[in-house]
Chimera marker file (.cmm) of the C-alpha trace (Angstrom):
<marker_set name="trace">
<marker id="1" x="10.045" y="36.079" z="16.864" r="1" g="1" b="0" radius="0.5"/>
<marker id="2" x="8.568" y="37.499" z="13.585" r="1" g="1" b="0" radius="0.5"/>
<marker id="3" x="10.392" y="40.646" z="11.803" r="1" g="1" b="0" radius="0.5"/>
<marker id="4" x="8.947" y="42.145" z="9.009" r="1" g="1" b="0" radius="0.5"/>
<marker id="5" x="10.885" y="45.129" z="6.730" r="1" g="1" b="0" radius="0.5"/>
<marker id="6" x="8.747" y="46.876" z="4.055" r="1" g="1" b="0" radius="0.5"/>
<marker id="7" x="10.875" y="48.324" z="1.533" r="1" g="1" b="0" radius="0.5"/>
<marker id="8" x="9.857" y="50.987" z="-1.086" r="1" g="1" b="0" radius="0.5"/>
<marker id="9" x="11.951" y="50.808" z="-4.086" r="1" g="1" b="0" radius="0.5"/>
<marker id="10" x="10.899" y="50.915" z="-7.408" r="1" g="1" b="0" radius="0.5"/>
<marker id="11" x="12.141" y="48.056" z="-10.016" r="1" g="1" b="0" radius="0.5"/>
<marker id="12" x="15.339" y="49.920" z="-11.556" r="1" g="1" b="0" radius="0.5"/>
<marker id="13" x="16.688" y="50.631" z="-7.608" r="1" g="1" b="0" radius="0.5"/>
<marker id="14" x="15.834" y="47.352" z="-6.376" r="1" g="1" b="0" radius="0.5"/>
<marker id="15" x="18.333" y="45.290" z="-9.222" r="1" g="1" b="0" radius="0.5"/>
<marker id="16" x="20.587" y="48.337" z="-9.188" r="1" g="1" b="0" radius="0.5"/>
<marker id="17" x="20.731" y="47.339" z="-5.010" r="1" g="1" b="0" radius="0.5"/>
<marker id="18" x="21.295" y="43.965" z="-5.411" r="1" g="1" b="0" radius="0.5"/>
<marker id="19" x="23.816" y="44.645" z="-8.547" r="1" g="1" b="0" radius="0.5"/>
<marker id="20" x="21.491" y="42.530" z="-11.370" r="1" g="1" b="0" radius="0.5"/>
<marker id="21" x="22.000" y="43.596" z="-14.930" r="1" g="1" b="0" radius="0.5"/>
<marker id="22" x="19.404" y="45.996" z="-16.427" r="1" g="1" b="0" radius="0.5"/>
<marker id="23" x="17.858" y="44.125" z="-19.030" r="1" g="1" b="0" radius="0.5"/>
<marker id="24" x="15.495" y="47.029" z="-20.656" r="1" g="1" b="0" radius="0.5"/>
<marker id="25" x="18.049" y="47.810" z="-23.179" r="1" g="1" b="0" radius="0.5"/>
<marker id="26" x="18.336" y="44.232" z="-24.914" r="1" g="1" b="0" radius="0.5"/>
<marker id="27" x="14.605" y="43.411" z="-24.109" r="1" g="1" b="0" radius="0.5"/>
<marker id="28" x="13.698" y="46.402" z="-26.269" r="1" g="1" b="0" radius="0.5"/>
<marker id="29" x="16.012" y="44.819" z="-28.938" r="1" g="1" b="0" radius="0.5"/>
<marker id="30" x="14.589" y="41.427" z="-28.950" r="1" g="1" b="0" radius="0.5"/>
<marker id="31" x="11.152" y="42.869" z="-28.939" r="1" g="1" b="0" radius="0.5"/>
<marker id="32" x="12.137" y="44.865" z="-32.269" r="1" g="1" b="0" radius="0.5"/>
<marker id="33" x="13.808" y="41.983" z="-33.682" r="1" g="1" b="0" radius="0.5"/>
<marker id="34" x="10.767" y="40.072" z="-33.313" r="1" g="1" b="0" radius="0.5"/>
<marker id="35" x="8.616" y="42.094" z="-34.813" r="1" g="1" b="0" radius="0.5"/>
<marker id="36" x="10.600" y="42.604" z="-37.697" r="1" g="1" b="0" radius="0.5"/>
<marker id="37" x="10.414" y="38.806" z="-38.497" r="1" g="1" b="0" radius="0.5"/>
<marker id="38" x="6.755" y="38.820" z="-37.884" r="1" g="1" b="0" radius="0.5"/>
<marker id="39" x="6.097" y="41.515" z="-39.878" r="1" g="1" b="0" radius="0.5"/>
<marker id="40" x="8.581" y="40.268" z="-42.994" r="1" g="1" b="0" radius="0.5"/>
<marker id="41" x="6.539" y="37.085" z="-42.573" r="1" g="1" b="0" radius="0.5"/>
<marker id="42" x="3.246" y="38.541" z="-42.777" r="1" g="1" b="0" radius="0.5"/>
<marker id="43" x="4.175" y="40.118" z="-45.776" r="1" g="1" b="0" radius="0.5"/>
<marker id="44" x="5.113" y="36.647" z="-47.743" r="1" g="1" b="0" radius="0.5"/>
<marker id="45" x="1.856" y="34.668" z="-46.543" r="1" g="1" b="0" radius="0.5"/>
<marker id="46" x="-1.367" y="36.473" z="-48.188" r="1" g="1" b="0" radius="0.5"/>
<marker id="47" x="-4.807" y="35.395" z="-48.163" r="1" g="1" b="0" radius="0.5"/>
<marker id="48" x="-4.475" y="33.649" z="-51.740" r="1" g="1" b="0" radius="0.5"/>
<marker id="49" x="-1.325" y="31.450" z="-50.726" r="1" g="1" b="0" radius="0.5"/>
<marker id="50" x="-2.609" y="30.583" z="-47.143" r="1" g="1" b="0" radius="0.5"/>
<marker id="51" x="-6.141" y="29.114" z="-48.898" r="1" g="1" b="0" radius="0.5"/>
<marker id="52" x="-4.055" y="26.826" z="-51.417" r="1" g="1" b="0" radius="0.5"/>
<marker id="53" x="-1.666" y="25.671" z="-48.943" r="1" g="1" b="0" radius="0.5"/>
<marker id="54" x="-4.324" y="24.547" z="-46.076" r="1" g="1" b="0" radius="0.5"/>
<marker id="55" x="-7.700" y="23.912" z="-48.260" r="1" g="1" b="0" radius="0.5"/>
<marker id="56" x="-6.624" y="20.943" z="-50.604" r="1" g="1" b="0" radius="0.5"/>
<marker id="57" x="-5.210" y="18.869" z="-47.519" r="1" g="1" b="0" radius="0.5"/>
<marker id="58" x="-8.335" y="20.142" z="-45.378" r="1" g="1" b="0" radius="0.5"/>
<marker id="59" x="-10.753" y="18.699" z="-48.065" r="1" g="1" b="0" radius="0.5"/>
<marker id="60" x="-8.938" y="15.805" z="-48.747" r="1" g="1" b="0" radius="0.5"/>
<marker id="61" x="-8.864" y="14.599" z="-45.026" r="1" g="1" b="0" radius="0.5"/>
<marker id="62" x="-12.536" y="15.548" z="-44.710" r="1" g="1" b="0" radius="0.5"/>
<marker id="63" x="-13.748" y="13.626" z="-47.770" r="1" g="1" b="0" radius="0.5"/>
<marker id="64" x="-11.912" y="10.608" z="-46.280" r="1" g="1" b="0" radius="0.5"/>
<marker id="65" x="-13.283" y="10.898" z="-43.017" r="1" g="1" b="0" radius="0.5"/>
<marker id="66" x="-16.590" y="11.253" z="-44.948" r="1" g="1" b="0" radius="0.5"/>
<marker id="67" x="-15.968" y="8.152" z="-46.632" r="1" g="1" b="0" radius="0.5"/>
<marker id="68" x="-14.858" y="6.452" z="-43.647" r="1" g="1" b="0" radius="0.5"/>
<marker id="69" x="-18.049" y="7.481" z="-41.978" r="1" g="1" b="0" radius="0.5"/>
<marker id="70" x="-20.453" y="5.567" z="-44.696" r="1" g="1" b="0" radius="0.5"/>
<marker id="71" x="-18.465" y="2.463" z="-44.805" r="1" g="1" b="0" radius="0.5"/>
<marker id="72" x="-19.031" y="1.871" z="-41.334" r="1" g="1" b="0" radius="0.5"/>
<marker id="73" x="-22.299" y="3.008" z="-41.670" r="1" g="1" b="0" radius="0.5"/>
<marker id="74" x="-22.998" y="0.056" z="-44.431" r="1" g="1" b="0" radius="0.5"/>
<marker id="75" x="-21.509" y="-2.275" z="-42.643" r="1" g="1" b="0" radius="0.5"/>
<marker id="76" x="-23.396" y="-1.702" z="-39.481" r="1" g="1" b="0" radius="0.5"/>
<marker id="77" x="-26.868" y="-1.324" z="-41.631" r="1" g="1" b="0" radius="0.5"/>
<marker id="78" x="-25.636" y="-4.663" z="-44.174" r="1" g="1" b="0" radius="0.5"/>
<marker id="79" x="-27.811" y="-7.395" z="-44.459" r="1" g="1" b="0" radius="0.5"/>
<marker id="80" x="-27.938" y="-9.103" z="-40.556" r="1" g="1" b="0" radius="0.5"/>
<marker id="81" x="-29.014" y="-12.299" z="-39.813" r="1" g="1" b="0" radius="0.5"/>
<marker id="82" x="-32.549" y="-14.044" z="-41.498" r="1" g="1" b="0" radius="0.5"/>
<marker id="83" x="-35.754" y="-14.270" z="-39.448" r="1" g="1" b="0" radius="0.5"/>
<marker id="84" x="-36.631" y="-18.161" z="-38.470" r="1" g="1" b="0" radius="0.5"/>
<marker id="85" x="-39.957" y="-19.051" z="-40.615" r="1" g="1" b="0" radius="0.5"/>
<marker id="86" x="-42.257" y="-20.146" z="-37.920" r="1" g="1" b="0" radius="0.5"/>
<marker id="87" x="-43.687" y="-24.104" z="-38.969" r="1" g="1" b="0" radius="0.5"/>
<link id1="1" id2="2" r="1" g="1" b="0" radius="0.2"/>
<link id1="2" id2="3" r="1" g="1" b="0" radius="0.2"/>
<link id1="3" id2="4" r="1" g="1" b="0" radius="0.2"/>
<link id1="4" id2="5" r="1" g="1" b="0" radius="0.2"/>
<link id1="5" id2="6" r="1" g="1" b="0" radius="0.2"/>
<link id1="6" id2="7" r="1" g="1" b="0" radius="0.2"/>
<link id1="7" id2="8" r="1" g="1" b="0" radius="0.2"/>
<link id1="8" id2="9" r="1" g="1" b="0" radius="0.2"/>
<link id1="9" id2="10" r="1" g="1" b="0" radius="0.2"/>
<link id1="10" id2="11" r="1" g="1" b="0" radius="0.2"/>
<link id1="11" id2="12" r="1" g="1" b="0" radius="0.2"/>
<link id1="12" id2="13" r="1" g="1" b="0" radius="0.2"/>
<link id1="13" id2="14" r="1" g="1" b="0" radius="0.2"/>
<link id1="14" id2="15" r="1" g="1" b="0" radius="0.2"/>
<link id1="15" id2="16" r="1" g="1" b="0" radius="0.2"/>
<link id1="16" id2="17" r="1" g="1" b="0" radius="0.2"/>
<link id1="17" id2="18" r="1" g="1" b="0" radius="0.2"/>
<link id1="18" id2="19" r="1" g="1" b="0" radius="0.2"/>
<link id1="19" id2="20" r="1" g="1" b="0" radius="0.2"/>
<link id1="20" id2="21" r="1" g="1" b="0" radius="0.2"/>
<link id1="21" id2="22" r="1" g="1" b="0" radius="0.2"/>
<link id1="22" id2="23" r="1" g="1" b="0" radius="0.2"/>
<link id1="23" id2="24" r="1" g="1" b="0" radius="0.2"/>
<link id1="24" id2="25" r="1" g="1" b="0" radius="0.2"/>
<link id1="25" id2="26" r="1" g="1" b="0" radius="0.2"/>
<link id1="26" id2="27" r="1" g="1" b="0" radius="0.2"/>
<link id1="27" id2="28" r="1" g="1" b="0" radius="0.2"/>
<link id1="28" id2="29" r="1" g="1" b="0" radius="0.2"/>
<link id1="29" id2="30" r="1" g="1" b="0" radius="0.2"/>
<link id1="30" id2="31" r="1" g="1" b="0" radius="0.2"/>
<link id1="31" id2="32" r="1" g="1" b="0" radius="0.2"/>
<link id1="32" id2="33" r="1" g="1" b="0" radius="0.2"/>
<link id1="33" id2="34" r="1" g="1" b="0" radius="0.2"/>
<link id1="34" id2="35" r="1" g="1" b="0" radius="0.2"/>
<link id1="35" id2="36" r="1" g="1" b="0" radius="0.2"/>
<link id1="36" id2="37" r="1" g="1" b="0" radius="0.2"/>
<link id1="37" id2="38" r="1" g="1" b="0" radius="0.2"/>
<link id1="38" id2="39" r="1" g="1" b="0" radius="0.2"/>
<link id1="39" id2="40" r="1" g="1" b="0" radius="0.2"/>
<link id1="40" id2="41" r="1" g="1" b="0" radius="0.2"/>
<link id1="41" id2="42" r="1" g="1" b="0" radius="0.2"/>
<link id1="42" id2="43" r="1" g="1" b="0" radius="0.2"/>
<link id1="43" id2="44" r="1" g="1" b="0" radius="0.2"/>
<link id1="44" id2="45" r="1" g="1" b="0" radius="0.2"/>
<link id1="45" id2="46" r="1" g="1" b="0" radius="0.2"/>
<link id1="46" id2="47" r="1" g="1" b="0" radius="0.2"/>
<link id1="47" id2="48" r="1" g="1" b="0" radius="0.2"/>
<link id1="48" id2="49" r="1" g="1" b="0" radius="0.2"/>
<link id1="49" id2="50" r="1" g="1" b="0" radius="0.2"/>
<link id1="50" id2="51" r="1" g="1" b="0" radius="0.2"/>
<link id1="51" id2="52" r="1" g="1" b="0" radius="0.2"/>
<link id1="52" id2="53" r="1" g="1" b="0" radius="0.2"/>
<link id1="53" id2="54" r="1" g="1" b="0" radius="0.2"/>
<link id1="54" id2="55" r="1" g="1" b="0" radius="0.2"/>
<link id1="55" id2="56" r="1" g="1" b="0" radius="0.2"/>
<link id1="56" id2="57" r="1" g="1" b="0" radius="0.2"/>
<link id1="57" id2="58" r="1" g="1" b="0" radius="0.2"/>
<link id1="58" id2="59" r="1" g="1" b="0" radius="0.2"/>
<link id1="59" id2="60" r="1" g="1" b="0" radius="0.2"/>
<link id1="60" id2="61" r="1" g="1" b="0" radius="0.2"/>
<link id1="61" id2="62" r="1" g="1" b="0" radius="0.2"/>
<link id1="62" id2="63" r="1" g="1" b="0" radius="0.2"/>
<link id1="63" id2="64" r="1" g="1" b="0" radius="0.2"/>
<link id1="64" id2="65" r="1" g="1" b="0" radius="0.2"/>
<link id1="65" id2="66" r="1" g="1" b="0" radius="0.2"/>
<link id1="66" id2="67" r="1" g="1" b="0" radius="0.2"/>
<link id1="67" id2="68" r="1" g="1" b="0" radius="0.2"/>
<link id1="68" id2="69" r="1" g="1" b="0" radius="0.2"/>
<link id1="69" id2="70" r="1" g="1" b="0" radius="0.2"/>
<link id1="70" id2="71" r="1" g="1" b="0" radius="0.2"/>
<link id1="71" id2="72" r="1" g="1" b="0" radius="0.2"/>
<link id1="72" id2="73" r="1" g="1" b="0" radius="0.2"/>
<link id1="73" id2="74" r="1" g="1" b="0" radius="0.2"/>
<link id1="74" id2="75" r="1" g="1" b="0" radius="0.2"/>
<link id1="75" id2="76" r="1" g="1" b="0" radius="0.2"/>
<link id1="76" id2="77" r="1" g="1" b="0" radius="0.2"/>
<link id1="77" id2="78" r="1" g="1" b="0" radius="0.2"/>
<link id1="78" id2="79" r="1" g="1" b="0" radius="0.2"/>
<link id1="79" id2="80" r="1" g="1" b="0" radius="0.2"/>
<link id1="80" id2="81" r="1" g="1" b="0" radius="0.2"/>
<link id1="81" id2="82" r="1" g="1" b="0" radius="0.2"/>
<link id1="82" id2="83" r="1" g="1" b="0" radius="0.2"/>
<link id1="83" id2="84" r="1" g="1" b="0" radius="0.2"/>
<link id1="84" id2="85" r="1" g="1" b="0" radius="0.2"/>
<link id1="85" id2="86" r="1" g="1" b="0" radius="0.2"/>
<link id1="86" id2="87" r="1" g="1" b="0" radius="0.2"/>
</marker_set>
């Protein structure tokens, strides 16, 4: 036996029903609060400051990596074994 009951409640009725807090009020909050700490940080990081604080450690890895690259490269083209002279 199969028994199916549609109910048509909208969100607020359905956890005032089942007695669940209404969150809404504190969600709003927390979604203010957050955005006032985005914003404040937003504020402190401008274009100028973001550029000195990633480039230098972005161009340092990269000329490394660079520099990695054509060591293995001369090592893999290096002098390899001499021919045989044919008698």
């Amino acid at each position: 036996m199969k028994i199916t009951i549609d109910v048509d409640c909208t969100p607020e009725e359905a956890r005032s029903f089942l007695g669940l807090p209404d969150v809404a009020p504190l969600q709003q909050e927390m979604m203010a609060e957050i955005q006032r700490r985005l914003t404040a940080g937003l504020a402190t990081m401008d274009p100028e400051t973001l550029m000195k604080t990633w480039l230098p450690a972005g161009l340092q890895g990269m000329e490394q990596l660079q520099k990695m690259f054509w060591q293995q490269m001369n090592k893999a083209g290096g002098p390899g074994p001499k021919p045989r002279e044919k008698k």
